[in-house]
KETORNU-755774 format. One record per residue (C-alpha): residue number from 0; residue in three letters; z, x, y. Coordinates in Angstrom, 1 decimal, padded with zeros to 4 digits, always signed. Layout:
BEGIN
 num residuo      Z      X      Y
 NUM     Ala      Z      X      Y
...
This chain:
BEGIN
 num residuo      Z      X      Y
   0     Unk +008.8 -012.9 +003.3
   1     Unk +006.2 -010.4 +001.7
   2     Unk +004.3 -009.7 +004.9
   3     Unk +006.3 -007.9 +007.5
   4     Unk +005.5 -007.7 +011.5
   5     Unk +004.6 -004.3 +012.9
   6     Unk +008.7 -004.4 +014.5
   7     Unk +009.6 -004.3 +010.8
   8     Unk +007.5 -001.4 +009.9
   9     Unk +008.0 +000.9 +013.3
  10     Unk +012.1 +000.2 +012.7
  11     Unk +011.8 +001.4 +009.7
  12     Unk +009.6 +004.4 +010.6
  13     Unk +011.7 +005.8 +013.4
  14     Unk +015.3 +005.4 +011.4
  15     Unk +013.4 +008.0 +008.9
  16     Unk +014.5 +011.8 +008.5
  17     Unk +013.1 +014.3 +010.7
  18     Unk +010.5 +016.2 +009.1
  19     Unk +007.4 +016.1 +011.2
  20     Unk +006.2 +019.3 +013.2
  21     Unk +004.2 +019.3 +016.0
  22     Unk +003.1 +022.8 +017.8
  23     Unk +006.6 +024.3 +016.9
  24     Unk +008.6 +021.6 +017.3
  25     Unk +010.5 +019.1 +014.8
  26     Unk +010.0 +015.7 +015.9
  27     Unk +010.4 +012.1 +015.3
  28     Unk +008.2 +009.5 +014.4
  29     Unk +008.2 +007.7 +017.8
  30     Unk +006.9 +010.6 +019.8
  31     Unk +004.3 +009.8 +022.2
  32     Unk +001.7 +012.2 +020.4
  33     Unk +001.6 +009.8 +017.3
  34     Unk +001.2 +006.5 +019.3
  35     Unk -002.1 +006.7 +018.7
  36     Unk -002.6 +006.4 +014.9
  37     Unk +000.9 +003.6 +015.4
  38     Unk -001.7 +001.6 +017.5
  39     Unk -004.2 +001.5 +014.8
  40     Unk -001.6 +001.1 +012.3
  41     Unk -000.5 -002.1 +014.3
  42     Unk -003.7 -003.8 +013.7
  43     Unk -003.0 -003.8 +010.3
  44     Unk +000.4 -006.2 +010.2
  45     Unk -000.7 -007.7 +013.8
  46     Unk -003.8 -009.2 +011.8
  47     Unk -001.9 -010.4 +008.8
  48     Unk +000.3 -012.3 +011.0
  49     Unk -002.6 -013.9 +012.8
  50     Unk -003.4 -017.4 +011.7
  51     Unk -007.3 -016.8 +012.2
  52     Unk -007.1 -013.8 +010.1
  53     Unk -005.0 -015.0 +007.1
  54     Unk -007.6 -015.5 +004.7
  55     Unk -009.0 -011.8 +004.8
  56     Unk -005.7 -009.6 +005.6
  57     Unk -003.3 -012.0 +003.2
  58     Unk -003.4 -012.3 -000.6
  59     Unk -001.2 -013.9 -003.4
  60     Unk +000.5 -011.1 -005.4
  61     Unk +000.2 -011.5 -009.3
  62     Unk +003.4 -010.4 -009.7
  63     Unk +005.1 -012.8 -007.6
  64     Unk +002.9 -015.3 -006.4
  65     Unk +004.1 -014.8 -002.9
  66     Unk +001.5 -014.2 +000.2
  67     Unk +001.5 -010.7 +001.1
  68     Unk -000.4 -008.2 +003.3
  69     Unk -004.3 -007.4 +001.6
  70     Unk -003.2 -003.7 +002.4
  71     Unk -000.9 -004.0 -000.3
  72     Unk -002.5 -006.3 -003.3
  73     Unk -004.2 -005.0 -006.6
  74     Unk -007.8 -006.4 -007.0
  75     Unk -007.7 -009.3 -009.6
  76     Unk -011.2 -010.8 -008.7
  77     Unk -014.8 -009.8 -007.7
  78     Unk -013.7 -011.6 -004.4
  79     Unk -010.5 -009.1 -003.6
  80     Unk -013.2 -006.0 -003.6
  81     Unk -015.5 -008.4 -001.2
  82     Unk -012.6 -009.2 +001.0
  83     Unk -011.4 -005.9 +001.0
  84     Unk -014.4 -004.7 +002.0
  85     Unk -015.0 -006.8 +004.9
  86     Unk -011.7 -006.1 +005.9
  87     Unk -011.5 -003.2 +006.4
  88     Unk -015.3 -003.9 +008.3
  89     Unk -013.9 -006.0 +010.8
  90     Unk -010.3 -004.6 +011.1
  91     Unk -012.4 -001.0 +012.2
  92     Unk -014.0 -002.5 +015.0
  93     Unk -010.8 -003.7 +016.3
  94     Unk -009.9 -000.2 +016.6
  95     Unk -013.3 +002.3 +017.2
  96     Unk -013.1 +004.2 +013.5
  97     Unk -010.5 +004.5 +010.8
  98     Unk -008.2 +001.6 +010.0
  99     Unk -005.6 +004.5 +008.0
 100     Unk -004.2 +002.0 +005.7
 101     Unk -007.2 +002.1 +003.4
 102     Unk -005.8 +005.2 +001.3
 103     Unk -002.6 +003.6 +000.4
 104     Unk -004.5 +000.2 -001.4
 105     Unk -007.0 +002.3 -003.1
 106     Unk -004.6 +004.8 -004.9
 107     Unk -002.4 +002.0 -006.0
 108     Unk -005.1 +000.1 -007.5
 109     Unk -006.1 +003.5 -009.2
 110     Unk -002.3 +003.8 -010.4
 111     Unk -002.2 +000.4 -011.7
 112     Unk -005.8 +001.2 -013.7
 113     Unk -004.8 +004.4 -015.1
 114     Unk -000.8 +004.0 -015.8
 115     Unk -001.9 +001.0 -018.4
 116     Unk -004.3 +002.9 -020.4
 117     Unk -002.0 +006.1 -020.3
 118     Unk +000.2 +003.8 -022.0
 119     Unk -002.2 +002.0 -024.5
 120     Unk -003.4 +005.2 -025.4
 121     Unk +000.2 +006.9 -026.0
 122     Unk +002.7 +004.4 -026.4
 123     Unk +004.4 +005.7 -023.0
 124     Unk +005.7 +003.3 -020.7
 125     Unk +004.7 +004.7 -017.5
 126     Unk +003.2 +001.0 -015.6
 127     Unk +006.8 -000.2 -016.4
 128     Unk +007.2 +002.3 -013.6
 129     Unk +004.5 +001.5 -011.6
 130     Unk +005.1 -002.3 -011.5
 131     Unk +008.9 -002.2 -010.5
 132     Unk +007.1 +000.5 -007.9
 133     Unk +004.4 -001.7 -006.6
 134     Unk +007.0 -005.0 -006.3
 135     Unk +009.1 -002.9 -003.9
 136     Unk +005.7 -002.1 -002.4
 137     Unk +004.5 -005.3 -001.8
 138     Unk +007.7 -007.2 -001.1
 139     Unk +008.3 -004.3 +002.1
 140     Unk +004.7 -004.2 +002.8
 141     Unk +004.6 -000.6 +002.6
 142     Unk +002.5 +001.7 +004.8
 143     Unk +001.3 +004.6 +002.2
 144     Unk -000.5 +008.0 +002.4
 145     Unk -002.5 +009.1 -000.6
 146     Unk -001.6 +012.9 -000.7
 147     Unk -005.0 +014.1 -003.6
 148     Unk -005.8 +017.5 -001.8
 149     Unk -004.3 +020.6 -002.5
 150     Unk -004.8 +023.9 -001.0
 151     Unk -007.1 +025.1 -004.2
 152     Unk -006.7 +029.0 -003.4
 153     Unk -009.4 +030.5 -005.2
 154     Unk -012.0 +027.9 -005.5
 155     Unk -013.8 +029.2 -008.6
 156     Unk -010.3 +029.3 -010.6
 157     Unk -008.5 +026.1 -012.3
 158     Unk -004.7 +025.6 -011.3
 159     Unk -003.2 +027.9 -013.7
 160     Unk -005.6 +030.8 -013.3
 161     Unk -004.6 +031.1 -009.6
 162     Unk -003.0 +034.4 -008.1
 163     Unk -000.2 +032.5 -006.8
 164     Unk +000.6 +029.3 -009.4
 165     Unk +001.9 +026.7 -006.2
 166     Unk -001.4 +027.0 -004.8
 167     Unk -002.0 +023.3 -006.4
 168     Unk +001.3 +020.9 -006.5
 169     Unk +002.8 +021.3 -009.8
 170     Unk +006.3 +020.7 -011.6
 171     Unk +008.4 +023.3 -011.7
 172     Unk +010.9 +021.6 -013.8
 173     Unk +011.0 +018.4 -016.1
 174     Unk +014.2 +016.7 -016.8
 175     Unk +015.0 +013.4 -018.1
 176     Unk +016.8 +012.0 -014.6
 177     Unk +012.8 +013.4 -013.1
 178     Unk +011.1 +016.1 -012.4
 179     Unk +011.1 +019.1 -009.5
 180     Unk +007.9 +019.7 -007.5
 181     Unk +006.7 +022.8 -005.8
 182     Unk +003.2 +022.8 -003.8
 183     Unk +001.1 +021.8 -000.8
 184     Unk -001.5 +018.7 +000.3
 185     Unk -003.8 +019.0 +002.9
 186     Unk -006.0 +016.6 +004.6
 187     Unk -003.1 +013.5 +004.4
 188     Unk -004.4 +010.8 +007.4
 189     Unk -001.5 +008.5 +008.1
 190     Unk +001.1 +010.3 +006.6
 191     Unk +003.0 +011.2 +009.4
 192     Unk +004.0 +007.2 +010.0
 193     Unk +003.9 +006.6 +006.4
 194     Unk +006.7 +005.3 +004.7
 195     Unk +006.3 +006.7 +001.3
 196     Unk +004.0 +009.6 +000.0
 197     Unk +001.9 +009.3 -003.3
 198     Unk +000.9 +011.9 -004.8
 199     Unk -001.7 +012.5 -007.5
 200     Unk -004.2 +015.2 -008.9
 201     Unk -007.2 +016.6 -007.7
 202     Unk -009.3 +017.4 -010.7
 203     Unk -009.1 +017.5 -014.3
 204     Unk -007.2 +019.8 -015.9
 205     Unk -007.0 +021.7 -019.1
 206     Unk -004.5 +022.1 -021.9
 207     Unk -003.6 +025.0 -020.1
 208     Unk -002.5 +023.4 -016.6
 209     Unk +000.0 +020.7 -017.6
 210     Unk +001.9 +021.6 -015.2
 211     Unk -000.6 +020.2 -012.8
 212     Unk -000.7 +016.9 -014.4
 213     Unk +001.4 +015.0 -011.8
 214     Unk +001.9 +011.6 -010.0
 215     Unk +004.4 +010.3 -008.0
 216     Unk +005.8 +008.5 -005.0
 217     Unk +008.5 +009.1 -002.5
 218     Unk +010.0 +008.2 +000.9
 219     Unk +008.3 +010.0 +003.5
 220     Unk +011.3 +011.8 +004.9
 221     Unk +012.6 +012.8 +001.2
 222     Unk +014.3 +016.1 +001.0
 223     Unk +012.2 +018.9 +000.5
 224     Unk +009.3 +017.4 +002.2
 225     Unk +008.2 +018.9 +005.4
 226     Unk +004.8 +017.7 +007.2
 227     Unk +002.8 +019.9 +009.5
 228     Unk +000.9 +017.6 +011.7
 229     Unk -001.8 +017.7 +013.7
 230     Unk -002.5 +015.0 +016.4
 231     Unk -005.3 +014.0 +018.3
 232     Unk -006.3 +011.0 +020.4
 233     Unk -009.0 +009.7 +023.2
 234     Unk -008.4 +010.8 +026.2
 235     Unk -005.6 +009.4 +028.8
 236     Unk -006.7 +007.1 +031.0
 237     Unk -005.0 +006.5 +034.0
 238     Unk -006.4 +003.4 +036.0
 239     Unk -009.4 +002.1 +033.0
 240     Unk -006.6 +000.7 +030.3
 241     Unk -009.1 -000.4 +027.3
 242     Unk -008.4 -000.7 +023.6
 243     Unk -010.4 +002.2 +022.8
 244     Unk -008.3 +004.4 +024.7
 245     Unk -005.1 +003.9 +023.0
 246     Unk -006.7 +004.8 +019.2
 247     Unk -005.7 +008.1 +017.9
 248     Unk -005.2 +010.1 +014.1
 249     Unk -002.7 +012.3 +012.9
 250     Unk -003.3 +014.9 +010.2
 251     Unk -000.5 +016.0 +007.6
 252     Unk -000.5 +019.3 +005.8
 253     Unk +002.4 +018.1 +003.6
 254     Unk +004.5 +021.1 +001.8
 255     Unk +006.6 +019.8 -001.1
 256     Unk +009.7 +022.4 -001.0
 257     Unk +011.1 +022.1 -004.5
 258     Unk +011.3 +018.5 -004.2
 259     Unk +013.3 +016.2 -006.7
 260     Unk +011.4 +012.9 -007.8
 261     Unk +013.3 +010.2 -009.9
 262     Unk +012.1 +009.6 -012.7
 263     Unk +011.5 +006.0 -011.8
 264     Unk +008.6 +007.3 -009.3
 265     Unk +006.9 +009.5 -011.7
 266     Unk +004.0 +007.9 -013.6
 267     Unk +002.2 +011.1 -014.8
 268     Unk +004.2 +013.9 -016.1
 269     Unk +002.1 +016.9 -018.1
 270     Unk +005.1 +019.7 -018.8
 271     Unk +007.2 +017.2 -020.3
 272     Unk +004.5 +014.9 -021.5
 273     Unk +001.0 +017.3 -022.5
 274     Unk -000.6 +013.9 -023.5
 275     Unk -000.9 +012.8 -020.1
 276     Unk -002.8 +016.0 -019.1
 277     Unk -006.0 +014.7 -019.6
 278     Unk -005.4 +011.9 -017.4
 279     Unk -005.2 +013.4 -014.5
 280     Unk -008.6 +013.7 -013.9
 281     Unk -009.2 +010.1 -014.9
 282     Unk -006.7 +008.8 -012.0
 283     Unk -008.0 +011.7 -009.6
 284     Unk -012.2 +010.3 -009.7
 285     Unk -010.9 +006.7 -010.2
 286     Unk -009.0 +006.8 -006.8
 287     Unk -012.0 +008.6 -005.2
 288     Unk -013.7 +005.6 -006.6
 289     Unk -011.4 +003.1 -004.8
 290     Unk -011.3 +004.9 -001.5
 291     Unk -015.3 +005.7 -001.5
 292     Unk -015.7 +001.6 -002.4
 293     Unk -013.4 +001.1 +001.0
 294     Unk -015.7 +003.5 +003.1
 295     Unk -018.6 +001.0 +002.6
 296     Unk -016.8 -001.2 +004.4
 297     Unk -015.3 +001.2 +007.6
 298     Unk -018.4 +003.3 +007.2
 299     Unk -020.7 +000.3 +008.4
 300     Unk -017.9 -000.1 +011.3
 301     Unk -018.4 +003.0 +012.7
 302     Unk -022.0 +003.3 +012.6
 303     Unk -021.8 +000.0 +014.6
 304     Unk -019.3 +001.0 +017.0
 305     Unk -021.7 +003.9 +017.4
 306     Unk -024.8 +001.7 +017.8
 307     Unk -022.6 -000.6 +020.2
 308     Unk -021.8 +002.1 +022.3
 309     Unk -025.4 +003.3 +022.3
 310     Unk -026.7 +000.1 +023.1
 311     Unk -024.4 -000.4 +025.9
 312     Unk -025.1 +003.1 +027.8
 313     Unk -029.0 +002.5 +027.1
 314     Unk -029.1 -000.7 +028.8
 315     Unk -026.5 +001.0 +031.7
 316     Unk -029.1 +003.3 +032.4
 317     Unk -032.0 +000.7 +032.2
 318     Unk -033.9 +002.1 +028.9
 319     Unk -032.9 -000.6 +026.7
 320     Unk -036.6 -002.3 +026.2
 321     Unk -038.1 +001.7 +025.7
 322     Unk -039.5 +001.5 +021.8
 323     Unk -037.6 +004.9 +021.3
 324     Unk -034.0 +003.8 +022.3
 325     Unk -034.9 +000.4 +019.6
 326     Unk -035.6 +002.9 +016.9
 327     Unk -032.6 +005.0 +017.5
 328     Unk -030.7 +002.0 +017.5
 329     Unk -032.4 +000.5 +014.5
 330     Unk -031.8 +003.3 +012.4
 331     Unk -028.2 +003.0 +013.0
 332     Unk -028.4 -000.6 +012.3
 333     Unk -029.7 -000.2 +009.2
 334     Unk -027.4 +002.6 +008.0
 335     Unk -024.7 +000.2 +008.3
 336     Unk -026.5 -002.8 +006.8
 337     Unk -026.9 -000.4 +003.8
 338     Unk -023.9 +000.9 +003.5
 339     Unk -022.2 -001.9 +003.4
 340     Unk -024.7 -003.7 +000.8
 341     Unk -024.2 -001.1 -001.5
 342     Unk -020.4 -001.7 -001.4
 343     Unk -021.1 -005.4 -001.9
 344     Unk -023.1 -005.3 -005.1
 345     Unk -020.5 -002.8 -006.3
 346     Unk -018.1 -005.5 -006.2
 347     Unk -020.8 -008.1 -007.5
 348     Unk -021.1 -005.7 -010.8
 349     Unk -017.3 -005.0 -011.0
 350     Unk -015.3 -005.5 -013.7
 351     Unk -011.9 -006.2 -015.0
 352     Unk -010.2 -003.5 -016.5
 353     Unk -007.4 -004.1 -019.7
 354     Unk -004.8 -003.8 -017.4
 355     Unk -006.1 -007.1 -015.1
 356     Unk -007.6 -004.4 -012.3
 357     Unk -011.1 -005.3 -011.0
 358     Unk -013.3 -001.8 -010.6
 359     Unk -016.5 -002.1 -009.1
 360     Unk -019.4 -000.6 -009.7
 361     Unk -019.7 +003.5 -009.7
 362     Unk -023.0 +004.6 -009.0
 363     Unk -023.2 +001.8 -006.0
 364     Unk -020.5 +002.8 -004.6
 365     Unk -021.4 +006.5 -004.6
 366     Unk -024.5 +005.5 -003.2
 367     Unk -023.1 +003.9 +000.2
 368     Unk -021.2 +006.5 +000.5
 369     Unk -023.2 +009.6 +000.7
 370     Unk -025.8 +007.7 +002.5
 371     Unk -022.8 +007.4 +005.2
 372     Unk -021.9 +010.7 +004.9
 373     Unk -025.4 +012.1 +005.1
 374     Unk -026.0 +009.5 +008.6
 375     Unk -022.9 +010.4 +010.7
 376     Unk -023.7 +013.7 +012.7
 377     Unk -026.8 +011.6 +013.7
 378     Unk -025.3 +008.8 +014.9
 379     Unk -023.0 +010.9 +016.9
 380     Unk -026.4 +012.5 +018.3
 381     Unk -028.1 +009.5 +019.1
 382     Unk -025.4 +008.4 +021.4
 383     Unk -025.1 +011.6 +022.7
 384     Unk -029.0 +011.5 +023.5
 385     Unk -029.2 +008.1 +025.2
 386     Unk -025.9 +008.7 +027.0
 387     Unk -027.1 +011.8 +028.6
 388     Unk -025.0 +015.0 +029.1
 389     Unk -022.7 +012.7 +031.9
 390     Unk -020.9 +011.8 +029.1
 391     Unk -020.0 +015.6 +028.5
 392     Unk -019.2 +016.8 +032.0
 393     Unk -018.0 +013.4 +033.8
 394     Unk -015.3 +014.4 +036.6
 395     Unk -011.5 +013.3 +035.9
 396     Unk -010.7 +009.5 +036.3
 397     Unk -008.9 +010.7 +039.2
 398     Unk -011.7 +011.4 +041.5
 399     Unk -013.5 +008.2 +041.1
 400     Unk -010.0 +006.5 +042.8
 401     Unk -009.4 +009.2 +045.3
 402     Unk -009.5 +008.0 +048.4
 403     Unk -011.6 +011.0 +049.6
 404     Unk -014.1 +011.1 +047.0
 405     Unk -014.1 +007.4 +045.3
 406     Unk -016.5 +006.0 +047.0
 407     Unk -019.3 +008.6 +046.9
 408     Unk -018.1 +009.3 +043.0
 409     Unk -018.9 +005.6 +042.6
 410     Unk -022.2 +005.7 +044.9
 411     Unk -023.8 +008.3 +042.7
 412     Unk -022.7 +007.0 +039.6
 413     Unk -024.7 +004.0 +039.6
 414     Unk -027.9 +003.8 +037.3
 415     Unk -028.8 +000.1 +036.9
 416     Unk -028.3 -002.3 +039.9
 417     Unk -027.2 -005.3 +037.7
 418     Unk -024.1 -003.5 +036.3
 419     Unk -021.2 -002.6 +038.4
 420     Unk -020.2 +000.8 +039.5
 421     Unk -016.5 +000.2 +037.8
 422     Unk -018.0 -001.2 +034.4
 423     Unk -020.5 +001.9 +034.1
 424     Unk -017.5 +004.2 +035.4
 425     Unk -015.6 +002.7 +032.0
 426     Unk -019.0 +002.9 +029.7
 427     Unk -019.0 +006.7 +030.3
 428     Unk -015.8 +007.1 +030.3
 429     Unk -015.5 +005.0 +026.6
 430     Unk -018.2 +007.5 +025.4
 431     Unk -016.1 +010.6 +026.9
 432     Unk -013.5 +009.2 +024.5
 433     Unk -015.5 +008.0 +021.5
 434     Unk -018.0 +011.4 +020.9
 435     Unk -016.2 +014.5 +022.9
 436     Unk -012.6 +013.7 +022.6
 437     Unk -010.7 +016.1 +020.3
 438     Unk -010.6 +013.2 +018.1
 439     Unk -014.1 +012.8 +017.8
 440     Unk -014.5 +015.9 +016.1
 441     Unk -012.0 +014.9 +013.8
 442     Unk -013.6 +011.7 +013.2
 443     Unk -017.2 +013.3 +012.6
 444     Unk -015.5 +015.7 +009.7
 445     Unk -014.1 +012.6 +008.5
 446     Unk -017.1 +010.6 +008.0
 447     Unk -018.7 +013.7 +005.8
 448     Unk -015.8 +014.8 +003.9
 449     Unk -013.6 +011.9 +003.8
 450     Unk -013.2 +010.1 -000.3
 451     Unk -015.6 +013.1 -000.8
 452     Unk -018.0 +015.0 +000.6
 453     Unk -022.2 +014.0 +000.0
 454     Unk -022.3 +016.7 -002.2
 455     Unk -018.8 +015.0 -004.4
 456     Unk -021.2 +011.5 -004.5
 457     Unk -023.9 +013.5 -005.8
 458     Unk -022.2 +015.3 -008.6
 459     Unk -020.1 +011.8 -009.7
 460     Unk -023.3 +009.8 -009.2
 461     Unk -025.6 +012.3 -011.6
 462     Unk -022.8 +012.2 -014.0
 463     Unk -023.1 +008.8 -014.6
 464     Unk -027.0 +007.9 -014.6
 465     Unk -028.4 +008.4 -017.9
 466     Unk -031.9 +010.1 -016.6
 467     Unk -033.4 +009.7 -020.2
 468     Unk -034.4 +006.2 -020.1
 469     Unk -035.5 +006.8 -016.8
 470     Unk -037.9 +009.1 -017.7
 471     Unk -039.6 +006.4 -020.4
 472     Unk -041.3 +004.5 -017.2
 473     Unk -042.9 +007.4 -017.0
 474     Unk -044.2 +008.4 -020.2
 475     Unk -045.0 +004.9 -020.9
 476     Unk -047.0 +004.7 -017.7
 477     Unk -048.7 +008.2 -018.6
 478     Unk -049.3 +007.6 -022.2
 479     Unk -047.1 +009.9 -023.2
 480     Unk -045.1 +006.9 -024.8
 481     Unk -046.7 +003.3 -026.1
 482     Unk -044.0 +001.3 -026.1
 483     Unk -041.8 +001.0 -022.6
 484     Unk -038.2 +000.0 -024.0
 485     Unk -036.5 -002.7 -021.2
 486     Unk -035.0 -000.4 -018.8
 487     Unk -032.2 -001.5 -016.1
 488     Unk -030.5 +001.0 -014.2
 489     Unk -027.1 +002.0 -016.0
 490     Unk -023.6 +000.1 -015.0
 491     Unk -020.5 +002.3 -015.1
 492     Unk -017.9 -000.1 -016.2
 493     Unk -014.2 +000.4 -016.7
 494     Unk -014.6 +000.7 -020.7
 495     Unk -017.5 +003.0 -020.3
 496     Unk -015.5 +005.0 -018.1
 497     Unk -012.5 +005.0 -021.0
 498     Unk -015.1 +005.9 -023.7
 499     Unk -016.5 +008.6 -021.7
 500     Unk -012.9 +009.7 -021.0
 501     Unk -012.0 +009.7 -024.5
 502     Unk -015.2 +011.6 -025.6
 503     Unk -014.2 +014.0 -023.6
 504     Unk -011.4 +015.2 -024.8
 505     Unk -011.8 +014.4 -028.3
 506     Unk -009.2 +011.4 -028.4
 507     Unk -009.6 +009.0 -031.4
């Protein structure tokens, strides 16, 4: 069977290598610091195996025909983008915020995009690769990081121009059994209860950085590869158990040590292959695509998970009906709606790429997402503001049991009369977790720079819309022009994309 339970996965995770370090020490992957980002990873085979849920966390692969987990199936209709998207919607309220899974689907769909026109355009044979890759992926229902960030050095120099050359991941040595890797990604959610690692670039590249030009995928605990992670949960509690509670992340700064990859797992190679350098940039912005197309569906999450707890404490402390807490709360509301709308009609205007791959819709896309981005330090401050600094400076969970103070803690805790002292104990508390937490800060950074920073949507999104026959609705409307030619705002499909690509870089 395609779809595995979570026993399956977390067996598989804690027979791995040791290669994790946490604050000095070299751990496994069942320590207690990464049960956390398990517990949301749970969700995610706990909901595939759930009758009620079968229709939006299963799929039928096209490989095999076989039912497997959504978390590992490439897009083959405008409806996989729609259910993918409400997914990963619904799957995010389960757990508060991020569902981590979401990186893993989105570069494999960029893989299985790009490795096919790499080999249209040069007779390679690199999604032979990729599709004996992805049936061992789907048939173990693999958890996967996307590792895209490196360290960058020098921010104003390309790869090769930096100081020190490892300062982006790069191969070091091509061979014909594979190639040896040298280098460092940041910023890898999940990958510390991964099970395999994919790499890919970061930016285009020039003739002059083959080197660069690299994708691959590997076991988690391969040789070579050491992970420097950095946990962070909500905090412990010790007598209000709640979902919430148990949610956590942990970050990877992943060093590659000289690592051998067989060739079997690489599908882009630039020392051996110079060809393949210009891809690189084509599989780096079509996986940003993918994972920012997947953040209008948990982006909308969190802004309701926000708004939920906002509504909550507002109605705790008896302002629900005041017209300011309904704007606050309306403007969250509609931030998600939005959000999530755009990510819809992205998928509505998708379309199928040569190698069977449904892309949706760029500048839609890139529109949910910096809106998102641009909203999420407000939403944190609106339920800051209607929580009240309690949620800041609330004594431990301790004192509200104690014997000696319990009962005064819970006397002068109480706002509205209709709500017990317990359930407005565990509303503050929930907030404690959800906006001051060590993993709220996290999760704030997350919502602006995560698939891209606002900046990142603007620079892709001005890229693509032709501002010429925009300007014509003007002229016409001034005079300037007589005749106003039919104007629709542009679609970025898959084969524009190529052509663009090709244009680029001269290709015939």
């Amino acid at each position: 069977m395609a779809i595995k339970t979570y026993n399956d996965y977390f067996s598989r995770i804690k027979k791995m290598r040791k290669n994790l370090y946490i604050a000095g020490e070299k751990v496994t992957r069942d320590d207690e610091r990464l049960s956390g980002q398990l517990r949301i990873i749970r969700e995610t085979y706990d909901r595939a195996n759930d009758p009620e849920w079968e229709d939006l966390c299963t799929a039928t692969s096209h490989l095999t025909g076989e039912k497997i987990n959504r978390f590992t199936h490439i897009h083959q209709s405008v409806d996989d983008l729609l259910k993918k998207q409400r997914m990963t919607r619904l799957l995010c309220h389960r757990v508060g915020g991020c569902i981590m899974r979401c990186m893993g689907i989105d570069v494999m769909n960029a893989l299985s995009v790009v490795t096919y026109e790499m080999d249209q355009f040069l007779g390679t044979d690199t999604n032979q690769n990729f599709l004996k890759y992805l049936r061992y992926w789907q048939d173990n229902d693999i958890c996967a990081n996307c590792a895209q960030t490196d360290t960058k050095g020098d921010r104003l120099k390309r790869p090769h121009e930096q100081v020190d050359p490892d300062l982006y991941l790069r191969i070091v040595e091509s061979r014909p059994d594979g190639i040896v890797v040298r280098g460092a990604k940041i910023d890898n959610t999940t990958a510390p209860v991964s099970d395999e690692i994919i790499a890919i670039p970061t930016r285009f590249m020039t003739d002059k950085d083959n080197d660069y030009a690299v994708a691959f995928a590997i076991p988690a605990d391969w040789e070579g590869v050491k992970m420097l992670v950095r946990p962070t949960r909500m905090h412990k509690v010790k007598y209000g158990q709640a979902p919430g509670a148990e949610m956590g992340d942990a970050e990877s700064f992943t060093i590659f040590d000289d690592v051998f990859v067989p060739r079997e797992r690489v599908f882009m190679d630039g020392k051996a292959d110079p060809r393949q350098t210009p891809f690189a940039g084509f599989l780096a912005l079509l996986f940003a695509h993918y994972h920012r197309h997947s953040y209008t569906g948990c982006k909308p999450a969190v802004s309701e998970v926000l708004a939920s707890a906002a509504a909550l404490v507002a109605e705790y402390n008896g302002i629900e009906r005041t017209s300011h807490v309904r704007d606050k709360l309306c403007h969250m509301i509609t931030t998600a709606e939005l959000v999530f709308a755009a990510g819809q009609m992205s998928a509505y205007r998708a379309e199928k790429s040569s190698s069977g791959t449904w892309i949706p819709d760029e500048i839609l896309t890139n529109a949910g997402r910096k809106l998102a981005g641009e909203e999420i330090y407000n939403e944190f401050k609106i339920v800051a503001d209607l929580a009240g600094g309690l949620c800041a400076t609330l004594p431990f969970e301790e004192e509200f049991f104690s014997k000696e103070t319990g009962k005064l803690a819970n006397k002068y805790l109480m706002r509205n009369p209709k709500i017990s002292a317990e359930n407005q104990h565990r509303c503050f508390r929930g907030i404690e977790g959800m906006i001051v937490s060590e993993v709220a800060g996290v999760m704030q950074v997350a919502g602006l720079h995560g698939g891209g920073s606002p900046q990142m949507e603007v620079i892709t999104m001005m890229g693509r819309y032709d501002l010429e026959p925009l300007k014509n609705i003007a002229k016409y409307l001034f005079g300037i022009e007589k005749e106003l030619p039919k104007y629709e705002r542009p679609t970025v499909t898959p084969r524009k994309m190529l052509e663009r690509f090709r244009e680029m870089y001269g290709k015939a």
